[in-house]
C-alpha positions as CSV (number, residue, x, y, z in Angstrom):
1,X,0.0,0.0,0.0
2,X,1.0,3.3,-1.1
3,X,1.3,5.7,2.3
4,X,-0.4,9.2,1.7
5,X,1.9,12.2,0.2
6,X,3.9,15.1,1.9
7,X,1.4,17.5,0.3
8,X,-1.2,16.8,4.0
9,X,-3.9,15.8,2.2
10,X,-5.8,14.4,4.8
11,X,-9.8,14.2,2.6
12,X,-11.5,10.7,3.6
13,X,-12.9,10.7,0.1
14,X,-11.4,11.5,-3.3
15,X,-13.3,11.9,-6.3
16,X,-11.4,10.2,-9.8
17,X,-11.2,13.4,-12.1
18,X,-11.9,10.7,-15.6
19,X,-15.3,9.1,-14.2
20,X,-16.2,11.2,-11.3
21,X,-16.7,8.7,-8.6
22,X,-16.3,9.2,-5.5
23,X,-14.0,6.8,-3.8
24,X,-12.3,6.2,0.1
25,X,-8.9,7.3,0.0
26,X,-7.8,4.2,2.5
27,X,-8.9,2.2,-0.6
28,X,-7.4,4.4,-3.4
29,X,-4.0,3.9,-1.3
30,X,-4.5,-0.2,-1.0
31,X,-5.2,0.3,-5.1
32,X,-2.3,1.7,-5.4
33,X,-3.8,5.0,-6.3
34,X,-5.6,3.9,-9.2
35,X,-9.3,4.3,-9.5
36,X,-11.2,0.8,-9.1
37,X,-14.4,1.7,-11.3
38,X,-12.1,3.2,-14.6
39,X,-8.6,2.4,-14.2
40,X,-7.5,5.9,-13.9
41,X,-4.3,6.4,-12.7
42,X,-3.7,9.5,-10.4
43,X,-0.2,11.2,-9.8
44,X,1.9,10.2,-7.1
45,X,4.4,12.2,-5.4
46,X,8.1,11.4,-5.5
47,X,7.6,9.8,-2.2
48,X,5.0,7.7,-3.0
49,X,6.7,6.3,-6.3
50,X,10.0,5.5,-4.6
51,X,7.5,3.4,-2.1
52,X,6.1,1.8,-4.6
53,X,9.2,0.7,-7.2
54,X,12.2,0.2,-4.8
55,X,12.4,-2.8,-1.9
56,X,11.9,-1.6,1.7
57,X,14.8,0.4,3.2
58,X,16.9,0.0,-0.2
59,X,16.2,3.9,-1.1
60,X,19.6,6.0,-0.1
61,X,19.3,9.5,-1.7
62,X,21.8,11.9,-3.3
63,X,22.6,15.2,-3.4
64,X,19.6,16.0,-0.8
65,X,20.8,19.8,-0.1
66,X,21.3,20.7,-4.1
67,X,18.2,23.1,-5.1
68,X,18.2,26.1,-7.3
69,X,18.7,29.8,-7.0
70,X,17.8,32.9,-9.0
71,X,20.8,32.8,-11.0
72,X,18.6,35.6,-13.2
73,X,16.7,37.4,-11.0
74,X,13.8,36.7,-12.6
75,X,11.2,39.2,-12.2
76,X,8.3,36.8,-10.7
77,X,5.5,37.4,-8.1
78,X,5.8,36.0,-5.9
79,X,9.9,36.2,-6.4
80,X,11.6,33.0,-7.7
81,X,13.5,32.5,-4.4
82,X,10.1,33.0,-2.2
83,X,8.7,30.7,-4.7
84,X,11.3,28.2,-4.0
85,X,11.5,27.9,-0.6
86,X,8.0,27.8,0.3
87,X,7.6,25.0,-2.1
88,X,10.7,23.2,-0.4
89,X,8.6,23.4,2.9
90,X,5.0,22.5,1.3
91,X,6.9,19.6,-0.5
92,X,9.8,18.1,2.2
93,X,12.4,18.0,-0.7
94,X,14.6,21.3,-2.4
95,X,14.3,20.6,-6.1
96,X,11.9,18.5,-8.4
97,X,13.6,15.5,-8.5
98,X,14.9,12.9,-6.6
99,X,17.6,10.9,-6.4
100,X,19.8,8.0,-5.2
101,X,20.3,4.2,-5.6
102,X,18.1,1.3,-4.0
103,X,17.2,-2.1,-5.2
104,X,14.0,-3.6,-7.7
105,X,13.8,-6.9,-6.7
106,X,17.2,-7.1,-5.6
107,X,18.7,-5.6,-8.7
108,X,20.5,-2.6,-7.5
109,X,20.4,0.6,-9.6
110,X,20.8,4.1,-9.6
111,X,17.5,6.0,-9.3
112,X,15.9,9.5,-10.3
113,X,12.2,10.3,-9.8
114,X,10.2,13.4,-10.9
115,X,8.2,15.3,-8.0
116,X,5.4,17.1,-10.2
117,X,4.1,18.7,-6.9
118,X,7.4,20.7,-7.0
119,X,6.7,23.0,-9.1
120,X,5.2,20.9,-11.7
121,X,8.3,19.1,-11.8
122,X,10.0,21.3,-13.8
123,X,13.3,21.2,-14.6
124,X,15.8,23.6,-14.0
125,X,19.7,23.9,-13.3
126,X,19.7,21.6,-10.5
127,X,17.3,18.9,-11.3
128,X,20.0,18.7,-14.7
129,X,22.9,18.3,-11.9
130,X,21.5,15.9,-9.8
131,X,20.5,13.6,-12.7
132,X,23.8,14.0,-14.3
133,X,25.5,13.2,-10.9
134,X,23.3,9.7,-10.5
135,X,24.1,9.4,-14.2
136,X,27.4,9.8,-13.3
137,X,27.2,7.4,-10.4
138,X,25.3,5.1,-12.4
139,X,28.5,5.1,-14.6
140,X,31.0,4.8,-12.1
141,X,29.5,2.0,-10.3
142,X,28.7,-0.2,-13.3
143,X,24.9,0.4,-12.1
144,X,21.9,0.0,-14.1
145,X,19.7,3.3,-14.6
146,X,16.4,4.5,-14.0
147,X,14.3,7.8,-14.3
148,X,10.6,8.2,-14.0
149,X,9.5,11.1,-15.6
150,X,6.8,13.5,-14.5
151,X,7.3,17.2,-15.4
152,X,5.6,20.2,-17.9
153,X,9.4,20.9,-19.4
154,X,12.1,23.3,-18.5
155,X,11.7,26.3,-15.8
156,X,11.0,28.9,-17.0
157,X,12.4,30.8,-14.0
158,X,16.0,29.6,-15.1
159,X,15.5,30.8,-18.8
160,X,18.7,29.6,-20.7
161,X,20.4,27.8,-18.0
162,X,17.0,25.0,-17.9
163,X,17.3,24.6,-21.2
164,X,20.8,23.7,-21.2
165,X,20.1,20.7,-19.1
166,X,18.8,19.1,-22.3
167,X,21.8,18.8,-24.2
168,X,23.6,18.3,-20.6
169,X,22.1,14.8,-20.1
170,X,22.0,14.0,-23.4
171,X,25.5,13.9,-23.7
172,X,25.4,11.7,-19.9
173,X,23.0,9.3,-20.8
174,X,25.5,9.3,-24.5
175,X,28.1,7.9,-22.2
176,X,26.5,5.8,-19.9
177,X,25.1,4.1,-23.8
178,X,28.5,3.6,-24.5
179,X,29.5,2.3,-21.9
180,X,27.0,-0.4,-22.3
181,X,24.8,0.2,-19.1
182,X,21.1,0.3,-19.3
183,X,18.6,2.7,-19.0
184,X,15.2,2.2,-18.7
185,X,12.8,5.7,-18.4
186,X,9.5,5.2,-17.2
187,X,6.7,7.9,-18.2
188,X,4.2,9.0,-15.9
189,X,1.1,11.8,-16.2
190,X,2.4,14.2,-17.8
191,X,5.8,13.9,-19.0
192,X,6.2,17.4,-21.1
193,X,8.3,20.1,-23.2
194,X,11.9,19.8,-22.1
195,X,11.7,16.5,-20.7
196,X,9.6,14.9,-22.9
197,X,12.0,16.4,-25.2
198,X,15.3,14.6,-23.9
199,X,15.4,12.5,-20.9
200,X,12.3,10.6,-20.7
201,X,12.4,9.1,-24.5
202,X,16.1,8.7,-24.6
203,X,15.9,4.9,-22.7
204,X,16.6,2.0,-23.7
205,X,13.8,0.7,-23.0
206,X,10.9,3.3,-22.6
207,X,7.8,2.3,-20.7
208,X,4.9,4.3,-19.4
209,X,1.1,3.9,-17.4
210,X,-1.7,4.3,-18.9
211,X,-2.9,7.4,-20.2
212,X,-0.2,9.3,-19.3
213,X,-0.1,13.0,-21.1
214,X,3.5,13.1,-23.1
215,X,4.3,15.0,-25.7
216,X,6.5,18.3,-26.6
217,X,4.3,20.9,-26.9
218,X,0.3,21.0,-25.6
219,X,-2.5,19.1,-27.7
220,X,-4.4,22.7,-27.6
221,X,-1.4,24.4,-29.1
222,X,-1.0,21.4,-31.4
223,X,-4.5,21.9,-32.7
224,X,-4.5,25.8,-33.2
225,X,-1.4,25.7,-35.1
226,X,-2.4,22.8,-37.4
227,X,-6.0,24.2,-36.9
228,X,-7.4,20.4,-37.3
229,X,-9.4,18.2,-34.9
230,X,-6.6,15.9,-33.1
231,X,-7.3,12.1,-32.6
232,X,-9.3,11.7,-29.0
233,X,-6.4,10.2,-27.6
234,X,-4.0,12.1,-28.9
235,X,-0.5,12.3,-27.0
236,X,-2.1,9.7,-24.7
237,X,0.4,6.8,-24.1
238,X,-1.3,4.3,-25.7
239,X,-1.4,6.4,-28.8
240,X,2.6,7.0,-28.7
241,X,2.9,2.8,-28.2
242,X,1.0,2.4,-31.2
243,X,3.3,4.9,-33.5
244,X,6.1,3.2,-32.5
245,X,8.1,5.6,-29.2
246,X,7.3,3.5,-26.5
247,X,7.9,-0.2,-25.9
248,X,5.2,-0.8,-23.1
249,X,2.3,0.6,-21.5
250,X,2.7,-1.0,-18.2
251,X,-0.8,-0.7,-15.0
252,X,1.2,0.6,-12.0
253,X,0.3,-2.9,-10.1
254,X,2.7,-4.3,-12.6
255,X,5.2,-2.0,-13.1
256,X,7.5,-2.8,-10.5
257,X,7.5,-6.8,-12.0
258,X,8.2,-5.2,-15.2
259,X,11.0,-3.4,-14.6
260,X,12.6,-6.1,-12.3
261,X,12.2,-8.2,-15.6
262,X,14.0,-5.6,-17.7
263,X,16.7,-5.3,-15.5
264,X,17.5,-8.9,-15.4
265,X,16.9,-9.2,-19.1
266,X,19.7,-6.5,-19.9
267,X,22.1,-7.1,-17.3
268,X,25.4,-7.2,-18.5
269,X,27.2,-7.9,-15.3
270,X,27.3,-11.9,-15.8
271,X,28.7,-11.3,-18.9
272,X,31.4,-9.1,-17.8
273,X,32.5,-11.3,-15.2
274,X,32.7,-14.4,-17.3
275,X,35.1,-12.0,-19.2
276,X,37.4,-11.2,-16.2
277,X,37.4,-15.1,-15.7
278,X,39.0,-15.5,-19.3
279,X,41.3,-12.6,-18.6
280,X,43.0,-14.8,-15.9
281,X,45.7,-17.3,-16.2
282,X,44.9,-20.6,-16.2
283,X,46.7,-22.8,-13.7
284,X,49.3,-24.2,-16.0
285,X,49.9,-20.2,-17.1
286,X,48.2,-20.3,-20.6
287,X,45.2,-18.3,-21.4
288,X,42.3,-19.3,-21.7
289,X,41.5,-20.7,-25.4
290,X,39.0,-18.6,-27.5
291,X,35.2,-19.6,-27.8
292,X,35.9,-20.9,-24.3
293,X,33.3,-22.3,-22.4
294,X,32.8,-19.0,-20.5
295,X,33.3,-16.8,-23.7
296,X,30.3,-18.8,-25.2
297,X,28.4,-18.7,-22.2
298,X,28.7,-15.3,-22.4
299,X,27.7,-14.8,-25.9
300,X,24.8,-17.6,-25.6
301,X,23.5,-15.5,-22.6
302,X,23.4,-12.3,-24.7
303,X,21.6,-13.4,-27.4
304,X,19.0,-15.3,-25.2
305,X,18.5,-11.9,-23.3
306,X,17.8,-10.2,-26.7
307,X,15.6,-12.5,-27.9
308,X,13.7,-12.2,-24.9
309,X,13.2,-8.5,-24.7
């Protein structure tokens, strides 16, 4: 069961914004926050998403004191740095994302979740720095990566210096690639602009809930500049699985499963060990032979695990 958010919402009853009914929020949280008469799936905090992906107690977080400052002093009401701070207390965190490492099933990896009550998740300078740092981690560690997304785009507030974060983890997430780690980015209601735009479709393997809003730009700015009726579901993520940028739409009781299967499915650690093995010195001071039996292994593992996802 999914534990109620930092936000104090403390409402017996919660009414599901898709098919109005009215349901008891002790039930909503044993349903994982998903409405029982339509499926709809409501957003969860940071806090609740962690709860509900990593094993209990695995969750160790990073870079907890980085947050943002007016770097522009931006001409806002009420000011940026007001803005900021009072979120911070409303919220329990500094910036709109989290993150850290923790295990999925006993797989460990490196971790970054989205807080859309933060601002609406928006990213600025330091939401780019603390996912570059876990990137970086995630690199360092020879750890498997994954971001859920849940944001309306850059921050506006930063100007320039959010937008830069774009290129900034594209480039990370280029090296972590090459280095042959995976990445898995999971897209939750909504996942937009600047985001949308890098991060969250970059995976290896992108997977998303149901009816989650992503896309670049707004369906209502979509449809005044084409000036054309848009499909009904339209930027929905069932319509983006069927045009071919998402690999899975995954119900949030199975999403945990899910990614614990990924994760085994494109772990390369087995692999790289049976490699260090061959590396050695035999006994008798020769090298290994190639197309050794744990050279094959390694190569009959591989293709097993591709065939598979």
């Amino acid at each position: 069961m999914i534990r109620p958010d930092a936000t104090g919402e403390t409402e017996l009853w919660t009414r599901c914004p898709e098919c109005a009914e009215l349901v008891n929020r002790r039930k909503l949280e044993r349903k994982l926050f998903v409405c029982p008469r339509c499926g709809y799936h409501f957003r969860l905090t940071a806090d609740q998403r962690l709860a509900l992906l990593l094993d209990r107690g695995s969750f160790v977080e990073h870079d907890a004191g980085l947050g943002s400052r007016d770097i522009l002093d931006f001409p806002d009401e009420p000011p940026y740095e007001q803005r900021l701070s009072e979120t911070a207390a409303r919220t329990g965190h500094r910036e709109a994302v989290l993150t850290g490492t923790g295990r999925i099933d006993g797989t460990p990896v490196a971790v970054g979740v989205f807080n859309f009550p933060f601002m609406g998740g928006s990213m600025g300078s330091a939401v780019g720095e603390k996912l570059t740092r876990i990137i970086e981690h995630a690199l360092g560690e020879r750890l498997a990566l994954v971001i859920v997304s849940a944001s309306g785009g850059a921050r506006m507030q930063e100007g320039i210096y959010s937008l830069m974060q774009m290129a900034k983890l594209t480039v990370a997430l280029g090296r972590l690639r090459a280095a042959g780690l995976p990445y898995v980015s999971v897209l939750t209601d909504p996942t937009t602009g600047g985001v949308a735009a890098s991060v969250a479709l970059l995976g290896d393997v992108n997977v998303a809930e149901p009816r989650a809003l992503i896309g670049f730009a707004g369906p209502r700015v979509i449809a005044q500049t084409l000036n054309e009726q848009l499909p009904a579901d339209f930027q929905r993520s069932e319509f983006l699985m069927k045009h071919g940028m998402l690999d899975a739409v995954v119900a949030r009781a199975e999403l945990k499963r899910t990614l614990a299967r990924l994760l085994r499915l494109l772990d390369t650690r087995d692999a790289e060990r049976a490699r260090d093995v061959e590396a050695q010195p035999r006994a008798d001071g020769r090298s290994a032979p190639a197309g050794s039996r744990h050279d094959g292994g390694a190569r009959r593992t591989g293709a097993r695990r591709r065939d598979d996802a």
